[in-house]
PyMOL commands that place a pseudoatom at each C-alpha (Angstrom):
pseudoatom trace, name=CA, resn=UNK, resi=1, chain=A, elem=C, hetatm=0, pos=[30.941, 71.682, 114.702]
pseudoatom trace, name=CA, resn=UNK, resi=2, chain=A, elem=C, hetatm=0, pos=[27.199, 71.476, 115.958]
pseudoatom trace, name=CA, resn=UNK, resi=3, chain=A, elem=C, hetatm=0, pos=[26.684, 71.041, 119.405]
pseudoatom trace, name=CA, resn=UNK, resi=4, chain=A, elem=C, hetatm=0, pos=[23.039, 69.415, 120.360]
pseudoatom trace, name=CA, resn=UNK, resi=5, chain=A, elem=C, hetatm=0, pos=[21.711, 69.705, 124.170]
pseudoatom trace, name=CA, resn=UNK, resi=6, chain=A, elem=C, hetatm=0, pos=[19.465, 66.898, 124.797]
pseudoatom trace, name=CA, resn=UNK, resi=7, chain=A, elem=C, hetatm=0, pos=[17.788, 68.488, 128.129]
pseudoatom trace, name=CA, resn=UNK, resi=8, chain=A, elem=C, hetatm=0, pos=[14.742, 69.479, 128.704]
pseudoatom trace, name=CA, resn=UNK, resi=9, chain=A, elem=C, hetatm=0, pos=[14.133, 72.913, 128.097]
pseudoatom trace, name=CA, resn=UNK, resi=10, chain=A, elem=C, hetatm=0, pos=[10.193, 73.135, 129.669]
pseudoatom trace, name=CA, resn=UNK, resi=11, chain=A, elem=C, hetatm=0, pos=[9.962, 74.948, 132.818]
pseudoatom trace, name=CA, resn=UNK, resi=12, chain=A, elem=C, hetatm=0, pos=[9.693, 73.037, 135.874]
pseudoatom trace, name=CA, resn=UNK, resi=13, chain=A, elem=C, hetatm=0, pos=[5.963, 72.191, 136.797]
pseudoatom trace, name=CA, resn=UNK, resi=14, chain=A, elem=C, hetatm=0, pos=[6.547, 73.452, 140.668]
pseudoatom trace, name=CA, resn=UNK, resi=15, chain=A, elem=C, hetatm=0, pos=[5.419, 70.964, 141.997]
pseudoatom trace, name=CA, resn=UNK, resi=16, chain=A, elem=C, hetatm=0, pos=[5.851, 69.962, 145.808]
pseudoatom trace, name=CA, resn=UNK, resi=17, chain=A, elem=C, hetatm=0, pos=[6.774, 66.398, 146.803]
pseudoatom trace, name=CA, resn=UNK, resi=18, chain=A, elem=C, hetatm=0, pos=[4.414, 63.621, 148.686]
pseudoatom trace, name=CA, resn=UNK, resi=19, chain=A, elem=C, hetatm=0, pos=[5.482, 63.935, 152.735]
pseudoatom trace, name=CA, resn=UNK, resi=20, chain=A, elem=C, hetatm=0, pos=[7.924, 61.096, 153.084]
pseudoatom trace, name=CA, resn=UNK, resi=21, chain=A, elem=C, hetatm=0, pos=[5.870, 58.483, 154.669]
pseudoatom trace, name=CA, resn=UNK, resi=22, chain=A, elem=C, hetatm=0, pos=[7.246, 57.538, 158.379]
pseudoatom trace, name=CA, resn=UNK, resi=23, chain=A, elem=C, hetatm=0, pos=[6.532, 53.480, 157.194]
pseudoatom trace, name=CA, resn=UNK, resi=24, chain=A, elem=C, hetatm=0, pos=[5.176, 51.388, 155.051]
pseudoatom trace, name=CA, resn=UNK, resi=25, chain=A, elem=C, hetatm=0, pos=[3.704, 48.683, 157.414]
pseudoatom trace, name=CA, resn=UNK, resi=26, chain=A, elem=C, hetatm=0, pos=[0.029, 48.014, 156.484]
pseudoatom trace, name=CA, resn=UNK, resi=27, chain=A, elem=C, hetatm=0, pos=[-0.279, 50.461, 153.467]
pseudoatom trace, name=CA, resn=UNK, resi=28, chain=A, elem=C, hetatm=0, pos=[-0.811, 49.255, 150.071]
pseudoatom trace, name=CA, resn=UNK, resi=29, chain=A, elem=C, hetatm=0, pos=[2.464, 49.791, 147.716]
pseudoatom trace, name=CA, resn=UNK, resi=30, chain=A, elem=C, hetatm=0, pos=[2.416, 49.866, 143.264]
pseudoatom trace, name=CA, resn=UNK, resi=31, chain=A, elem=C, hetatm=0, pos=[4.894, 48.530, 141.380]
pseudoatom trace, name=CA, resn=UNK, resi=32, chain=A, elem=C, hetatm=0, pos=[5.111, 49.754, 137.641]
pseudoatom trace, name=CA, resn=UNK, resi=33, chain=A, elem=C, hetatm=0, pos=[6.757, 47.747, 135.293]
pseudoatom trace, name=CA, resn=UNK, resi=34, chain=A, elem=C, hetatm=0, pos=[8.356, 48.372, 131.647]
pseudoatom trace, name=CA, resn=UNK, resi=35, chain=A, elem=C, hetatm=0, pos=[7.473, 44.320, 131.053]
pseudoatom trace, name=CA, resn=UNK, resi=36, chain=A, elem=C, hetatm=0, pos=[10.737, 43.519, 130.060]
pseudoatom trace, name=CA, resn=UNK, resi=37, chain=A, elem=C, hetatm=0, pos=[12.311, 40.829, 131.206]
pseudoatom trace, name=CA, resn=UNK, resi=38, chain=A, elem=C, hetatm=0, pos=[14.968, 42.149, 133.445]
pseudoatom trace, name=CA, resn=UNK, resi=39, chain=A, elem=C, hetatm=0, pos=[12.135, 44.255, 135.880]
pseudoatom trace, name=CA, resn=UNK, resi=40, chain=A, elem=C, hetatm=0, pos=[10.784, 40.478, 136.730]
pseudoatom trace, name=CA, resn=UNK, resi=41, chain=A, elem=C, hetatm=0, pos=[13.427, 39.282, 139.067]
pseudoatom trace, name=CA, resn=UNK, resi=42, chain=A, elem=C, hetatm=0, pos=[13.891, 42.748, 140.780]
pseudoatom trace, name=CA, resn=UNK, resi=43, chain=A, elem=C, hetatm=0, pos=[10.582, 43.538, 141.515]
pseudoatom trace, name=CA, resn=UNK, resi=44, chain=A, elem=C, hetatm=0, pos=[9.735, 39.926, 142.533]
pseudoatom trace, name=CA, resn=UNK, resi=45, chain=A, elem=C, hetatm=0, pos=[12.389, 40.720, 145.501]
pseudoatom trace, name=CA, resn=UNK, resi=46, chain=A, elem=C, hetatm=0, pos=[11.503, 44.113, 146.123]
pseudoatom trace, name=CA, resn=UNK, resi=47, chain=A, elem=C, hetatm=0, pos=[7.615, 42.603, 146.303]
pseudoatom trace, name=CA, resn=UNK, resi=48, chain=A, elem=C, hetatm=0, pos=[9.274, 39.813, 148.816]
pseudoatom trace, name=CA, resn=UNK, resi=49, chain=A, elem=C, hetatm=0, pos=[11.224, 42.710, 151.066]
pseudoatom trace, name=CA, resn=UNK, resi=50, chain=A, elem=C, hetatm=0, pos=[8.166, 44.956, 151.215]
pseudoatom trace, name=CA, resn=UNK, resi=51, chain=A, elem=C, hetatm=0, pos=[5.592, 42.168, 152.280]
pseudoatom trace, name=CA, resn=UNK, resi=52, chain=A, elem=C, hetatm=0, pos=[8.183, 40.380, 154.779]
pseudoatom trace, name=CA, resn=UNK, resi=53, chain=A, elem=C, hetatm=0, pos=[10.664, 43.176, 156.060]
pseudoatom trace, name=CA, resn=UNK, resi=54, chain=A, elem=C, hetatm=0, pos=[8.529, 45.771, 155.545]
pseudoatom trace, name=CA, resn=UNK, resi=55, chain=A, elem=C, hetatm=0, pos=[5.211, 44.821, 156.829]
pseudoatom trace, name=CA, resn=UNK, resi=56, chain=A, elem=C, hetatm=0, pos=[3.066, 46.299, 153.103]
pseudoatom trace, name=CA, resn=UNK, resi=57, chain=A, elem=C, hetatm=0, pos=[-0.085, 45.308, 153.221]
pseudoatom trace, name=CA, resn=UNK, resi=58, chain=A, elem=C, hetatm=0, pos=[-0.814, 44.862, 149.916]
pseudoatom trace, name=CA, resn=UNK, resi=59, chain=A, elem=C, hetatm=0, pos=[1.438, 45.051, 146.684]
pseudoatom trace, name=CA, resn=UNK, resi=60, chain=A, elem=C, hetatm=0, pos=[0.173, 45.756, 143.230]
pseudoatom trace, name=CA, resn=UNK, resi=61, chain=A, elem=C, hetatm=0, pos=[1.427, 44.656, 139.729]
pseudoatom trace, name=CA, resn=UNK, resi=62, chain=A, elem=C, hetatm=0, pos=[1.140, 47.295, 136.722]
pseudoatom trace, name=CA, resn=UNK, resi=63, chain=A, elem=C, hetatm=0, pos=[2.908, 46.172, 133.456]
pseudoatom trace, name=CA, resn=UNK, resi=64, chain=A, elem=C, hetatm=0, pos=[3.108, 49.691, 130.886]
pseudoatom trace, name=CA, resn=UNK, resi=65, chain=A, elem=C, hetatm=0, pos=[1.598, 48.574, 127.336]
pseudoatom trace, name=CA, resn=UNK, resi=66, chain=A, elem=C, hetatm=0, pos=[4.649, 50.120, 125.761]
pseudoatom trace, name=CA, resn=UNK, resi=67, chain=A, elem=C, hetatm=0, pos=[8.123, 50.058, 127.544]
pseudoatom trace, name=CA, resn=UNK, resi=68, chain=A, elem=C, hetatm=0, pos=[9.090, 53.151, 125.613]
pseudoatom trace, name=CA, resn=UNK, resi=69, chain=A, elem=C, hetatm=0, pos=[5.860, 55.032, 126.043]
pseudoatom trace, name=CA, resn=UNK, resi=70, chain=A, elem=C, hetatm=0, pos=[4.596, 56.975, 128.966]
pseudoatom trace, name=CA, resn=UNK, resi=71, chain=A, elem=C, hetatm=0, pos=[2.771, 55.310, 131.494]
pseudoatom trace, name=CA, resn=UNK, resi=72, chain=A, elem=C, hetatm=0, pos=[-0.908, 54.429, 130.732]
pseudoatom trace, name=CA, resn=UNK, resi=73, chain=A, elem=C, hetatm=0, pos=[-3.602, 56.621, 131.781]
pseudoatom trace, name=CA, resn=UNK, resi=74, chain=A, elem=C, hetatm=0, pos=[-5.525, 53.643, 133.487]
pseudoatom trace, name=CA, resn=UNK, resi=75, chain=A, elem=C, hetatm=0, pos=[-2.554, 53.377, 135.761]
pseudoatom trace, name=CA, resn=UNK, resi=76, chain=A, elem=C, hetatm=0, pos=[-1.702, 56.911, 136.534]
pseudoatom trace, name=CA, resn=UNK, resi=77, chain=A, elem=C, hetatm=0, pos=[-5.110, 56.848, 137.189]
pseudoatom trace, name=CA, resn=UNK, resi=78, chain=A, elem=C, hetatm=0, pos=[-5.069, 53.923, 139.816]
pseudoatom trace, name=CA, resn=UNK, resi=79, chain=A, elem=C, hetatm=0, pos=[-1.738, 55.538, 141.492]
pseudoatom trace, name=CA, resn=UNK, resi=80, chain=A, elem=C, hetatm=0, pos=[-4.040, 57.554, 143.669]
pseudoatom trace, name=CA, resn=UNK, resi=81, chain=A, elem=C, hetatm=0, pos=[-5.073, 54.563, 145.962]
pseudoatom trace, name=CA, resn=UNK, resi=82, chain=A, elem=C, hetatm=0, pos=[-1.584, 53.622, 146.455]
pseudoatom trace, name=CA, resn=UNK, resi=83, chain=A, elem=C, hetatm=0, pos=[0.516, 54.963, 149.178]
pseudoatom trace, name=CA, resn=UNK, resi=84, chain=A, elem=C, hetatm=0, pos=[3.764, 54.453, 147.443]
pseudoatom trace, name=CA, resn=UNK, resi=85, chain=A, elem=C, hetatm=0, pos=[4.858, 53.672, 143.862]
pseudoatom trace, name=CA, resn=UNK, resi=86, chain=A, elem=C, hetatm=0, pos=[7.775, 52.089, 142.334]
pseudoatom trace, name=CA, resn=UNK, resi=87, chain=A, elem=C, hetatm=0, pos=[9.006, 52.661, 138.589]
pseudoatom trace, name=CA, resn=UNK, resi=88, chain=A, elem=C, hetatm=0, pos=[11.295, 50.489, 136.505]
pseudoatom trace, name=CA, resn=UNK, resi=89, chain=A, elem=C, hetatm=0, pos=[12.912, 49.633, 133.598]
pseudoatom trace, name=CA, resn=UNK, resi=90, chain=A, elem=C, hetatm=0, pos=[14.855, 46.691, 132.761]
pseudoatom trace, name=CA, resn=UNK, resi=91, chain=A, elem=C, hetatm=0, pos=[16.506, 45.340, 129.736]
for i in range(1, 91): cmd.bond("trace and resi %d" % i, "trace and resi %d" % (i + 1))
show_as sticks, trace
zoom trace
């Protein structure tokens, strides 16, 4: 018998973590999508709860070119002028 372990075996980056942020209320918030069909109705009611409960300012739209790739370099890119990001797949 062959045993397989599909981790990761690279070494941690060491990275540190964004500072939680204390609220949302008037920042501007990303939402990155895989484009599949089952991210729509999700994120359309996280969008709604952020705006309306929340207080976001703003809320931005980014659909991945390929829902099995990485993220596009144009968007990783535009993460830096958002405050907070949110990631999803959906089949």
């Amino acid at each position: 018998m062959r045993l397989l372990d599909p981790t990761n075996e690279t070494m941690a980056a060491g990275l540190t973590p964004a500072p939680r942020l204390a609220s949302l209320e008037g920042l501007t918030v990303g939402i990155i999508t895989n484009a599949k069909e089952g991210t729509k109705g999700y994120f359309g009611h996280l969008d709604r709860m952020l705006r309306e409960e929340m207080g976001v300012a703003d809320v931005v739209w980014r659909e991945k070119s390929n829902y099995s790739a990485p993220c596009d370099a144009h968007i990783v890119q535009e993460i830096t002028n958002w405050h907070a990001v949110f990631a999803g797949v959906g089949d």
